[in-house]
KEMI-218656 format. One line per field, with one value per residue: residue in one letter; x, y negated, z of N, C-alpha, C in turn. Coordinates in steps of 0.001 Angstrom, whole numbers, plus 500000, padded with zeros to 6 digits. Layout:
<nodes>
type <- (A ...);
n.x <- (X ...);
n.y <- (Y ...);
n.z <- (Z ...);
ca.x <- (X ...);
ca.y <- (Y ...);
ca.z <- (Z ...);
c.x <- (X ...);
c.y <- (Y ...);
c.z <- (Z ...);
</nodes>
This chain:
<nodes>
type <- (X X X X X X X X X X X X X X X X X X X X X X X X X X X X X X X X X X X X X X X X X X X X X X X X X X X X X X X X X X X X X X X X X X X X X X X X X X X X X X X X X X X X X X X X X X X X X X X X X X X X X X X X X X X X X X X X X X X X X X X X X X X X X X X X X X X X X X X X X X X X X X X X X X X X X X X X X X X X X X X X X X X X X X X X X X X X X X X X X X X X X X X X X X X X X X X X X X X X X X X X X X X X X X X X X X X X X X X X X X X X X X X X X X);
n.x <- (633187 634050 634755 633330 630169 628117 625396 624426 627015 630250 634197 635067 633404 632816 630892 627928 624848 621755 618697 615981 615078 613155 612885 614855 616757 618279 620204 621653 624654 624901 622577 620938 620462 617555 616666 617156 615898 613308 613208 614071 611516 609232 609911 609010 606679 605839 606453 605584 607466 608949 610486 613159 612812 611330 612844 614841 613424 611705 610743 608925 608607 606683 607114 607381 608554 606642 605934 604855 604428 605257 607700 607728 608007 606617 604999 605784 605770 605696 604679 602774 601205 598895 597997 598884 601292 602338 604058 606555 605682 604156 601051 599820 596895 596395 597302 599757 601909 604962 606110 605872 604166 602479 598886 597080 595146 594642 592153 591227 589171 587039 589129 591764 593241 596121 598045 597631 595182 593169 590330 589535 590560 593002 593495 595722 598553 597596 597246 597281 598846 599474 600100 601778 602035 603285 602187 601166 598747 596824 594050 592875 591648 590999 588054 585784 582245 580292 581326 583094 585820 589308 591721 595085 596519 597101 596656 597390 596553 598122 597173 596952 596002 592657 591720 588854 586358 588130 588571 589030 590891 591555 593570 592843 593794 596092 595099 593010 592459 590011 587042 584624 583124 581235 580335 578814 579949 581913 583704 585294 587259 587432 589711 590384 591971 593708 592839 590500 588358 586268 584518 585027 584487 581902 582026 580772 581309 581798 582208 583507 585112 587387 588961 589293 588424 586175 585928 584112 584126 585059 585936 588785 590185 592972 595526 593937 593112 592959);
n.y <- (416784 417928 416668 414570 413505 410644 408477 405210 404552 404009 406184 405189 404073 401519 398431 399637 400035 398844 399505 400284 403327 404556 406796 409824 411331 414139 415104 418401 418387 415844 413817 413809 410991 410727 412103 410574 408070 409654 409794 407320 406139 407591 406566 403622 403694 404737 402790 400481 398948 397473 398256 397525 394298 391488 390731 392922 395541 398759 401888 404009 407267 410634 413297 415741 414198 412476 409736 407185 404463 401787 400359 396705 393549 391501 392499 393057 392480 392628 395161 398010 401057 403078 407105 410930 412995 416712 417695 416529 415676 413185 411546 408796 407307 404614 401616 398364 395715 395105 392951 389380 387604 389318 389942 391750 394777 398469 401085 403973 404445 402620 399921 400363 400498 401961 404371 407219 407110 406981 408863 409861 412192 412460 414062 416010 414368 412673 409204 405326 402568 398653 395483 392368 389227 387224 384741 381468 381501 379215 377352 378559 377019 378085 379374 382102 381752 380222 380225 379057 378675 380591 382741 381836 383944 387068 390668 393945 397298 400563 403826 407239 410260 410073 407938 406977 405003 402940 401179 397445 394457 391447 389314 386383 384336 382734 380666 380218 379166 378584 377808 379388 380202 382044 385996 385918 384035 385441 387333 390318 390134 392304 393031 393903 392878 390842 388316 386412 384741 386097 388855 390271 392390 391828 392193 391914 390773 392747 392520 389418 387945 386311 385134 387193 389037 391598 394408 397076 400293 400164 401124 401336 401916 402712 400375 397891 394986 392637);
n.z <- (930063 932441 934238 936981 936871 937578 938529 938692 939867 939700 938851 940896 942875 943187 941965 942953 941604 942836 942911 941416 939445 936929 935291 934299 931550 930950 928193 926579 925179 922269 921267 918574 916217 915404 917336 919274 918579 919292 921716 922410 922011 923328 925878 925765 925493 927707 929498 928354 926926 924573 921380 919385 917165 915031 913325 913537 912982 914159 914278 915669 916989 917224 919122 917697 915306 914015 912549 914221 915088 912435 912142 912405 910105 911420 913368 915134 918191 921388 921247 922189 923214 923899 923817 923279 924149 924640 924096 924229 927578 927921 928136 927798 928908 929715 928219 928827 927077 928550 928740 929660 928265 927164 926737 926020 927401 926749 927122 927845 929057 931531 932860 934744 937781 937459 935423 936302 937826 935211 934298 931241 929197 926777 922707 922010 920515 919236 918966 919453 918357 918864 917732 918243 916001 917226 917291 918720 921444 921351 919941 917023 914323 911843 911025 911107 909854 912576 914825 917438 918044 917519 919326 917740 917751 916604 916176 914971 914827 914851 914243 914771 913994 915840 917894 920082 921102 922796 925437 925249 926673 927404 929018 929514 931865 932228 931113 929113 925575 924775 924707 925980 928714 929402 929800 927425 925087 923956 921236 919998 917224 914324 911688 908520 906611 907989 907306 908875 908347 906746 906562 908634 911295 914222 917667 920966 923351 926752 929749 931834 933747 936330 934667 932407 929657 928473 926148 925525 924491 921678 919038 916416 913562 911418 910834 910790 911732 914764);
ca.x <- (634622 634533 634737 632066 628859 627746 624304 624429 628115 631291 633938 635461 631840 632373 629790 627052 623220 621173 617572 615276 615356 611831 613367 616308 616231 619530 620269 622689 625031 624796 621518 620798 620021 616156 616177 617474 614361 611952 613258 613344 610274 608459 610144 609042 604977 605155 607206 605286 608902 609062 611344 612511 612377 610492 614010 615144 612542 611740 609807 608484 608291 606205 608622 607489 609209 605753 605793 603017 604068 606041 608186 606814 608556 605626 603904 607144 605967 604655 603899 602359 599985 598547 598671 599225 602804 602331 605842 607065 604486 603139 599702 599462 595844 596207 598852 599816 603284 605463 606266 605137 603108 601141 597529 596010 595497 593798 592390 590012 587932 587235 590306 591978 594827 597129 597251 596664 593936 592057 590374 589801 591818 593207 593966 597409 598789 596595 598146 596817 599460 599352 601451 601003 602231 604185 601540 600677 597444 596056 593267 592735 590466 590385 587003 584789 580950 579305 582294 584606 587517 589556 593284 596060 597499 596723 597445 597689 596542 598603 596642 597533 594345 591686 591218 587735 586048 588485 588094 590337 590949 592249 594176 593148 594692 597051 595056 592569 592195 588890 585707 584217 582550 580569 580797 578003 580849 583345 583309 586136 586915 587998 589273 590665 593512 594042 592164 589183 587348 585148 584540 585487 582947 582359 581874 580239 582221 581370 582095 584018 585271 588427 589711 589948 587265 586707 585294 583873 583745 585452 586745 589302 590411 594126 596185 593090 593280 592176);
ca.y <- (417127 419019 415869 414029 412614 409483 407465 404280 404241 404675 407247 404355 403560 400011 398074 400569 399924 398701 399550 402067 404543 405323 408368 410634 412430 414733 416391 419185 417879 414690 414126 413357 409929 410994 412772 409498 407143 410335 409318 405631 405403 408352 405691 402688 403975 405143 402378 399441 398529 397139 398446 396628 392914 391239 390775 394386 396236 400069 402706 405087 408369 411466 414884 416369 413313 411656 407961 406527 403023 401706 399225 395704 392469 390243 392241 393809 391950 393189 396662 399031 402172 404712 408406 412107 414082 417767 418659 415422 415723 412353 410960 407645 406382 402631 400636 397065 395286 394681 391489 388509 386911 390302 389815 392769 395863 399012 402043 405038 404069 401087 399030 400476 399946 403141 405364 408217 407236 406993 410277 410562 412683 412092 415292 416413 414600 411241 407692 404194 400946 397970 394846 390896 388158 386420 383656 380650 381677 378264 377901 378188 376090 378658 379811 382406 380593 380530 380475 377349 378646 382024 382900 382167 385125 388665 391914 395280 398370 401389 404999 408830 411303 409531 407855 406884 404698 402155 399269 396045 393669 390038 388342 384790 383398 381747 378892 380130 377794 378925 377258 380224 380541 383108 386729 386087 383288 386151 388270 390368 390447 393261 392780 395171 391984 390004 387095 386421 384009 386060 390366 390457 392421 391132 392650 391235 391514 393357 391563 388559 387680 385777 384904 388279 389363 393280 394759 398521 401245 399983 401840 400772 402266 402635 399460 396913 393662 391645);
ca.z <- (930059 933330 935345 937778 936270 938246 938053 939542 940184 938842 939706 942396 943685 942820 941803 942691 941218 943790 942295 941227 938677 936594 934958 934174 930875 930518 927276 926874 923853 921345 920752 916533 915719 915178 918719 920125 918346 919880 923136 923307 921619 924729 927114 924996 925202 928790 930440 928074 926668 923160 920857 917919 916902 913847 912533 913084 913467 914986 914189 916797 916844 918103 919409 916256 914241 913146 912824 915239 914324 911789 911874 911302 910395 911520 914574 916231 918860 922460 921299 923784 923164 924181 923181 924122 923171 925123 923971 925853 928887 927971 928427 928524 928980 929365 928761 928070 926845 930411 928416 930282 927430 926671 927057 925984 927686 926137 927846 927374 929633 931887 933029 935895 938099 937274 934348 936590 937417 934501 934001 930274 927975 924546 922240 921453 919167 918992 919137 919003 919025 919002 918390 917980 915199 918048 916992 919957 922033 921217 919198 915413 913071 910974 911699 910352 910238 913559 916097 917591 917901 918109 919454 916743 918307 916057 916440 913705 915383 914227 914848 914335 914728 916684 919552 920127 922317 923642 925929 925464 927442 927069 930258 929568 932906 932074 930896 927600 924882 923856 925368 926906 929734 930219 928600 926261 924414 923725 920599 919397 915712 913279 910276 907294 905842 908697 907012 909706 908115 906042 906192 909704 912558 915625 919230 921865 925193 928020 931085 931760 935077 936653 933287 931826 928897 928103 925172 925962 923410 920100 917569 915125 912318 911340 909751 910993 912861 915774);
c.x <- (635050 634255 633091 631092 628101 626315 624297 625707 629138 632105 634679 634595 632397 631576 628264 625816 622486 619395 616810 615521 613818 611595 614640 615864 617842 619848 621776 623280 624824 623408 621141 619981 618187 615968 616289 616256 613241 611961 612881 611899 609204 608497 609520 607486 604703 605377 605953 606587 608784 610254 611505 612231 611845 612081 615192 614308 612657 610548 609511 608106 607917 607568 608260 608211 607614 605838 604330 603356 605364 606507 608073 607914 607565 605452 604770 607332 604951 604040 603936 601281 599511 598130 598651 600476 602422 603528 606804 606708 604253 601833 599689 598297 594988 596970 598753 601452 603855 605849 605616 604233 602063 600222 596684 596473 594161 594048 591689 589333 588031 588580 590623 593024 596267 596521 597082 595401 592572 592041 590275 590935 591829 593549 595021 597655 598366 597098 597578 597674 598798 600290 601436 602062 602947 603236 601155 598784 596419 595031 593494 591462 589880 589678 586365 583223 580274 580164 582934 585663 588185 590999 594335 596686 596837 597320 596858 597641 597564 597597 597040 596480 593358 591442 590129 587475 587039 587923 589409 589855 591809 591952 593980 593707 595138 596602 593912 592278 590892 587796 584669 584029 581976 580557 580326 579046 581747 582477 584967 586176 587754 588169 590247 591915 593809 593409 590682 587950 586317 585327 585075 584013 583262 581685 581985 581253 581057 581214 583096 583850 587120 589419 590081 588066 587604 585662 585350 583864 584181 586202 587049 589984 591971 594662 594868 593750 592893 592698);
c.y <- (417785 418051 415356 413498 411986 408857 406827 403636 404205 405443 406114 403902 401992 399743 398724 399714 399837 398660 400500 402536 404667 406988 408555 411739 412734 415597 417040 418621 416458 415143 413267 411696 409736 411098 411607 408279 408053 409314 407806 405400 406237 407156 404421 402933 403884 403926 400572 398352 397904 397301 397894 394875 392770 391157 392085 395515 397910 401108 403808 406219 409564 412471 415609 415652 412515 410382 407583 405273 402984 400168 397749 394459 391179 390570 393152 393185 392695 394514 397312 399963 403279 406021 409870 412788 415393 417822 417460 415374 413979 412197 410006 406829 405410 402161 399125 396405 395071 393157 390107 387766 388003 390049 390585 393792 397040 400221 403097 405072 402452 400657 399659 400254 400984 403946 406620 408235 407142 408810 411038 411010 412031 413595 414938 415931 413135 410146 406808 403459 399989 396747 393508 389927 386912 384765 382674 381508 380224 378458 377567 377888 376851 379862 380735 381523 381073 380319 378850 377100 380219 382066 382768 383218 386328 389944 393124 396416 399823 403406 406512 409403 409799 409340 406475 405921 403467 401075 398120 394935 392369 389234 386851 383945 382653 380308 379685 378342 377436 378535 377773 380096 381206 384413 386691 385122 383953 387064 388537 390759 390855 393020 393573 394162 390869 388727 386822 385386 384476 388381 391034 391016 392314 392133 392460 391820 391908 392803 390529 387739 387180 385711 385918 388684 390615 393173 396546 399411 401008 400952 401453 402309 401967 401497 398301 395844 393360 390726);
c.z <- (931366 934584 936173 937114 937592 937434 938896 940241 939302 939773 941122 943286 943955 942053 941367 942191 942439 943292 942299 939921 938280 936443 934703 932995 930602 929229 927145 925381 923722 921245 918857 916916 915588 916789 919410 920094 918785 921120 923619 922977 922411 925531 926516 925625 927098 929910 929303 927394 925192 922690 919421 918128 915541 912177 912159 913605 914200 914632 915031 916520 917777 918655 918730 914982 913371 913395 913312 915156 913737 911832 911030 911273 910868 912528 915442 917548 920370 922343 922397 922868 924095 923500 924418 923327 924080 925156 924565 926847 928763 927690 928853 927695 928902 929121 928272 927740 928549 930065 929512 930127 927043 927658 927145 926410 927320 927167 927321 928192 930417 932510 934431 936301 938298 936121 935054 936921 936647 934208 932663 929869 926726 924397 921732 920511 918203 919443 918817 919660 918463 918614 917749 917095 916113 918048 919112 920701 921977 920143 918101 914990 912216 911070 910540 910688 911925 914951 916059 918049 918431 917809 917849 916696 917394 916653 915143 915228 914389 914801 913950 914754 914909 917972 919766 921281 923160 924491 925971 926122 927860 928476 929987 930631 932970 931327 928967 926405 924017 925114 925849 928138 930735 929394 927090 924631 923572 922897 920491 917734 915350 912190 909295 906607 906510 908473 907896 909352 907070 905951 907655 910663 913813 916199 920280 923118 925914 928965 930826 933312 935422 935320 932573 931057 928803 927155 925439 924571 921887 919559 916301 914297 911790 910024 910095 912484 913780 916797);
</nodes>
């Protein structure tokens, strides 16, 4: 309307914002109802934000309008991915929920401590989330044969294109409830209807050090479990 535009203030500079700032996205106009779920759901991927509850869920979208996850009433929980948009300038690498209970963090290569510096690429266009059944991290009984016990906690991968090769990585810290020890203890398991006690494949961890297990090189498959 002609007048001042303020961030962090108002126009009396009372009660300024004392913080930081990640980003600043300005658009010229109203932006459409669609353009507005591109956006939170760019900031949602890059920032580790979860959008959406199990009770009203969210569906995310690329800056072409493709749904890269769809709104769940069960696993609207802790989502995080990673992905490439070009026509947004994202690339994000690794990520994990900023939540305080997210556990898992996925990368395209090994686990590092910034997404710049991981050096693989993804291609234009390629998306893998993520997002967990809000379930306890204690253990469940209900075992496939051979194991003695594995997280109540699930998660539903969601994927667009292909992205190859991950490594995940489960923060046990906070206290696991699984009788592990050493990496050889730790499998992760895939499964096609969430039911794990029977059609599920396993994958041996990688390393396993200060309470955190990794699994190198998996590849899931879009709408599968673990």
């Amino acid at each position: 309307n002609g007048g001042d535009f303020y961030i962090g203030a108002n126009s009396a500079s009372n009660d300024d914002f004392d913080g930081n700032i990640s980003e600043l996205i300005i658009y010229e106009g109203v932006s459409s109802a669609t353009d507005e779920d591109k956006i939170q759901s760019y900031l949602a991927l890059k920032y580790g934000i979860t959008m959406g509850t199990t009770a009203s869920t969210f569906s995310y979208l690329s800056a072409d309008g493709t749904t890269i996850w769809t709104g769940n009433a069960t696993f609207q929980n802790n989502v995080a991915g990673i992905g490439r948009d070009d026509a947004s300038g994202l690339h994000q690498k690794q990520s994990k929920s900023a939540n305080s209970d997210a556990i898992v963090t996925m990368s395209t290569e090994a686990i590092g401590t910034t997404n710049a510096g991981i050096s693989t690429s993804l291609t234009d266009g390629t998306y893998l989330l993520w997002g967990n059944n809000n379930a306890s991290t204690s253990a469940n009984s209900d075992l496939p044969s051979g194991y003695t016990g594995r997280l109540q906690k699930e998660w539903v991968v969601e994927m667009t294109g292909t992205v190859s090769n991950v490594h995940v990585e489960f923060d046990l810290t906070n206290g696991s409830p699984l009788a592990g020890g050493a990496v050889a203890d730790y499998y992760l398991l895939v499964d096609a209807d969430g039911d794990f006690t029977s059609g599920a494949s396993a994958t041996a961890a990688s390393s396993f050090s200060t309470g955190k297990v990794t699994f190198d090189d998996v590849n899931f498959t879009d709408g599968q479990y673990f």
